[in-house]
N, C-alpha and C positions, 0 to 999 in steps of 0.2 A: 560619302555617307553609307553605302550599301555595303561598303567593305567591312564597317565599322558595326554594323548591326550582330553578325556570328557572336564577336566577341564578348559585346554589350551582352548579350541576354545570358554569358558565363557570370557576370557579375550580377547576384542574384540578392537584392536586400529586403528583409521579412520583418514585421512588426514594428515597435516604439508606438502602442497604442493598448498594450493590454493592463488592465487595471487591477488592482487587488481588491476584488470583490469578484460574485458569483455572477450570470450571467444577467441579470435584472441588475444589476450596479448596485444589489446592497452588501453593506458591510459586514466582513467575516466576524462569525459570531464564535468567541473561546470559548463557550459554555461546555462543549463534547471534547471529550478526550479523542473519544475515535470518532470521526466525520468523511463523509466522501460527498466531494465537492462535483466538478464535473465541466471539461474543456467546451470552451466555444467559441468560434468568428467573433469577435469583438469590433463594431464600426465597420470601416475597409480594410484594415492594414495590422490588426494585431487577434490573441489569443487570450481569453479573458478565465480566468479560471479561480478558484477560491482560495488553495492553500498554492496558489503555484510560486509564489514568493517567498515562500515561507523558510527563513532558517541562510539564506546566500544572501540576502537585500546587499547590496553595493559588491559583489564577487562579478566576474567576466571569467568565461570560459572556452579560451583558445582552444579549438582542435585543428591539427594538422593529418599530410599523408604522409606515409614514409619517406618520398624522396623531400619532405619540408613544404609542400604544399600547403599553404594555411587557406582551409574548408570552411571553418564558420565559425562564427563566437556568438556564445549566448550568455547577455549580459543581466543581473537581477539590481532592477532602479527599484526607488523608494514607493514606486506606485505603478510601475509596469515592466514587462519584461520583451526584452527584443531576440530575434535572434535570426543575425545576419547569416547569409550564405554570400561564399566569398572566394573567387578562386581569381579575379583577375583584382591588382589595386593599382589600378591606373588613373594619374591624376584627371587627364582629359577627360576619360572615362564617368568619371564621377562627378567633373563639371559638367559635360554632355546630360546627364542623369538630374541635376539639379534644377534646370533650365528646364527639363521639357518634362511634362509632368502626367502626359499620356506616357511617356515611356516609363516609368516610374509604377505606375498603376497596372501598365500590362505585365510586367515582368513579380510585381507584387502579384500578380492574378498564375501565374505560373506556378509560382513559388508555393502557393495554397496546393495547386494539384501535387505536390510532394509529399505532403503532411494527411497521415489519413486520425482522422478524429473519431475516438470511441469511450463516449461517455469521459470517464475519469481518464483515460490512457491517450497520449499522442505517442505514434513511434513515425519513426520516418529514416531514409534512408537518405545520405550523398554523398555524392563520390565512392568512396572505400569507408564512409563513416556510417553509424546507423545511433538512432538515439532513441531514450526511451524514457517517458516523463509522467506523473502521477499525481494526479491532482487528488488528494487525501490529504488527513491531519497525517498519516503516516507520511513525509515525505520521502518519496524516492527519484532516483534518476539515474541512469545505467547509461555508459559512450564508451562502444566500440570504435574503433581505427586503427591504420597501421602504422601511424604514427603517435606523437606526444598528445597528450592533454593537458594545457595549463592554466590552473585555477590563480587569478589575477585578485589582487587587493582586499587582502584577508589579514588585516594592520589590527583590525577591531577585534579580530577574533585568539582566542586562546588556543595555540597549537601544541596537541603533544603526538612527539612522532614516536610511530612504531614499528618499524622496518615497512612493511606492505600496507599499512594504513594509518593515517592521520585522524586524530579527532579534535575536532573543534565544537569551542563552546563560547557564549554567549550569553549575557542575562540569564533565563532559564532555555535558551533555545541549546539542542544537544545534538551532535549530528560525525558523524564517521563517514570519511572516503575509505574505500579500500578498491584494493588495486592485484590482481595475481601478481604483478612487477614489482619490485620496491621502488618505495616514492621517495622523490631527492627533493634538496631546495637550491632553486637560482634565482635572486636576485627578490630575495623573499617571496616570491611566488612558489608553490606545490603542484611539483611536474609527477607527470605521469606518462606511462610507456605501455600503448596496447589498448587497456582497458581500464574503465575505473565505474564503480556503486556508488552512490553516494545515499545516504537513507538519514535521516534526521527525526528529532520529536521533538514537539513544544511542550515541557511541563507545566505550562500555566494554569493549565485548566486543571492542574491534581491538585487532591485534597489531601491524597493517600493514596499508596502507593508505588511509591516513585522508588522504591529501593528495588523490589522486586523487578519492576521494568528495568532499572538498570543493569539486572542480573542475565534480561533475557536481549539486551541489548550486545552482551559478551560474546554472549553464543552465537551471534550472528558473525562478532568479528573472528568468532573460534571456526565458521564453516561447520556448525549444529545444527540451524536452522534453517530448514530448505525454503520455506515460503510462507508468506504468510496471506491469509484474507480479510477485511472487514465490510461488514454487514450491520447495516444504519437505517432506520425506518423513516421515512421520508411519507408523512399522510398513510396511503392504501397502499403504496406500493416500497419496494427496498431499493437500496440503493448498495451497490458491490464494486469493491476494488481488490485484485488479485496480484501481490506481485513474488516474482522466483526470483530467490536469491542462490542458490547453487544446485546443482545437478541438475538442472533443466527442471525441478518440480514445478508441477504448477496447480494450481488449485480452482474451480472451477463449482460454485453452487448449483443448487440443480434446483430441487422442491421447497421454499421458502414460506416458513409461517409461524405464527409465534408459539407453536407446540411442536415444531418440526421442523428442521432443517438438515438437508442432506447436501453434501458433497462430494466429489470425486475428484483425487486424488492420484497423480502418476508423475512419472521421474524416471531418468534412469536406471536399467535394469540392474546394471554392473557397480551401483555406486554405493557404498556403505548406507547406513540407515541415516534419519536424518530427523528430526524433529518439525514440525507444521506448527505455526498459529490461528489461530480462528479469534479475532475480534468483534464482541457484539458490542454494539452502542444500544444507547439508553432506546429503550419501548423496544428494540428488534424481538426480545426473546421473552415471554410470558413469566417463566419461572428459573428460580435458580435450583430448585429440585430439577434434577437432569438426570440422565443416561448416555452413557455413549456408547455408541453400536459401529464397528468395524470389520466392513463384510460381513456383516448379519449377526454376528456373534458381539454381544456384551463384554467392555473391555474396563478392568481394574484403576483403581485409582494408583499415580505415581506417590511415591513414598513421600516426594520431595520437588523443588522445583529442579534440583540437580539430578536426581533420577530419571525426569523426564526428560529432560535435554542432554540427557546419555544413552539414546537409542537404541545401542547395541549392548546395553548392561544385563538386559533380561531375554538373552537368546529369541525367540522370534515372537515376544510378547507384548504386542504392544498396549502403552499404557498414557492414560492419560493425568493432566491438574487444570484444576481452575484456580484463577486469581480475581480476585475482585477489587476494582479501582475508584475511587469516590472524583469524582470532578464535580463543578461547580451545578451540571443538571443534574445532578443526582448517580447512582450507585451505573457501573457501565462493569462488565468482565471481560476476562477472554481467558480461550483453553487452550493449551497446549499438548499436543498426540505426536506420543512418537513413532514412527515406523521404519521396523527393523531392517524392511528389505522393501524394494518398489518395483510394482510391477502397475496394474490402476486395479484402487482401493474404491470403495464408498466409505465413508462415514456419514454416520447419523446421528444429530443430537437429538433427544425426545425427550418432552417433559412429562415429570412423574406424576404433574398435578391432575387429577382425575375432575374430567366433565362435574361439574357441581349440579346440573340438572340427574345427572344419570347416578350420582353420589346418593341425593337425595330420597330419588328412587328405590336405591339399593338400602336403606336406609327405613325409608315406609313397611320396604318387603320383609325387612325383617322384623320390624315390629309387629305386623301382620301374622308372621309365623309365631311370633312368641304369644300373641295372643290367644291364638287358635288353640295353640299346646295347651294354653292356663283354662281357657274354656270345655277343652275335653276333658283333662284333671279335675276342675269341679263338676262337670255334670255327671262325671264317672263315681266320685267321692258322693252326692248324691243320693247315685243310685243305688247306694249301699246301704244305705241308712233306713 
């Protein structure tokens, strides 16, 4: 038996308890177009999160290492998600594992210290693999190794291949792997070599919309758009989820309020320019009179949404657009900024709308002044007489 223990604790199995719902077990509400959900311990044994199903329901996702090692698989069931780590598949092993049910719980207790949990984002690391998952209506998921990734039982779904990236679609669910490698098919599965993104939307919740999003959905599979973030008003306080899609961008909120929101912005030095998203959900942001302010200086609006997601069309000027999207809660936007070169930027969005107390004010004082004007013209007129 003590022989046997090393090995055992390489066979490492995680979840088959997490649920599609938020962390109080209620039901995901379609109403926002942009939402940020938020990861958590679920029971003993899984990860419960709100959009973490969203867009794969019945997909399995083999990763291996280079020399064919198979590391994990994470599978998306109708109501929970598991995801096995896995380096030895040994029958004894796994009857042993059955049977004894403290060992089962201690090796599940391991397996949690692997996974660091932050708000909307898990990443975690094994073996030569590293993963990276996002709990938003923006679905995303990023899997490094140096081996294959293979995406299992995609029968249901609409594939159209395009050398380095696949898109698949679904009722309104809409969703692109891409890959630096180009992706093959064996045995109707969608392999992949190295690395693969995987980023998905549900249109359910658009009223209007939905063409423009698909225009900036392009841009992502073109390597235009380096990152994007969304910011969602949750009671008094917000709620943020940041993900980089190329060049290492990454986006980062700072000062948060519904007249004012800043961010800071950086990415590779050496890497062309690259276009950023900024999602506001419904109540984040007071007004759609705006400004935008980059490194302190006030920056122009783009011609078009193609002008802005061409970064490097206006030599080192960057420029911004807004889009407005109606979902089922009501009117929701997002901007898109491009920047021509990266080094770290602030942006600032500020609203134009003026203090309605201090409006008011400015308002009294001047009819005060016109007063006074009309009262010295008659007593002057007066005293003429």
């Amino acid at each position: 038996m003590k022989l046997l223990v090393p090995a055992i604790i390489l066979l490492v199995i995680f979840g088959s308890g997490t649920v599609l719902g938020d962390a109080g077990g209620n039901e995901i509400s379609d109403n926002h177009y942009f939402d940020v959900g938020g990861f958590c311990q679920y029971g003993s044994d899984g990860i419960a999160g709100k959009y973490a199903l969203s867009g794969l329901e019945g997909c399995m996702i083999s990763v291996y290492s280079e020399d064919g090692t198979h590391l994990l698989d994470i599978v998306y069931k109708s109501d929970h998600m598991e995801i096995l780590f896995q380096i030895l598949d040994d029958a004894l092993i796994k009857k042993l594992l059955s049977k004894e049910e403290w060992l089962k719980d201690y090796i599940r207790d391991l397996s949690y210290n692997k996974i660091s949990f932050e708000r909307s984002e898990i990443s975690f690391t094994y073996g030569n693999c590293s993963v990276e998952m996002h709990d938003s209506s923006i679905n995303f998921l990023r899997i490094h190794t140096t081996g294959k990734i293979v995406f299992h039982n995609l029968t249901n779904y609409e594939l159209i291949w395009k050398g380095n990236l696949v898109e698949l679609s679904r009722d309104n669910f809409s969703g692109t792997i891409i890959s630096t490698n180009p992706l093959y098919q064996s045995d109707g599965d969608i392999v992949a070599t190295g690395n693969i993104m995987f980023r998905g939307t549900d249109l359910r919740p658009l009223s209007d919309g939905t063409e423009k999003i698909k225009t900036v959905e392009e841009a992502i599979k073109k390597g235009t758009l380096g990152g994007e973030i969304t910011i969602v008003k949750k009671n008094e306080s917000y709620g943020v989820d940041s993900v980089s899609y190329y060049s290492n961008v990454t986006i980062k909120a700072g000062d948060l309020s519904s007249e004012k929101a800043e961010f800071t912005v950086s990415g590779d030095d050496h890497t062309t320019g690259k276009t950023i998203k900024v999602n506001i959900g419904k109540g984040a942001f007071s007004s759609k009179d705006f400004k935008v302010i980059f490194d302190g200086n006030e920056i122009p609006m783009a011609d078009n949404l193609s002008d802005v997601l061409n970064p490097d069309d206006d030599g080192l000027q960057p420029e911004y657009s807004v889009v407005y999207v109606k979902s089922k809660c009501g009117d929701e936007f997002f901007l898109l900024i491009s920047i021509p070169h990266f080094s770290t930027h602030t942006i600032t969005i500020e609203s134009l709308v003026k203090n309605p107390i201090f409006t008011g004010m400015a308002a009294v004082g001047a009819m005060m002044v016109v007063i006074a004007a009309a009262w010295a013209m008659f007593r002057k007129d007066n005293s003429t007489l």
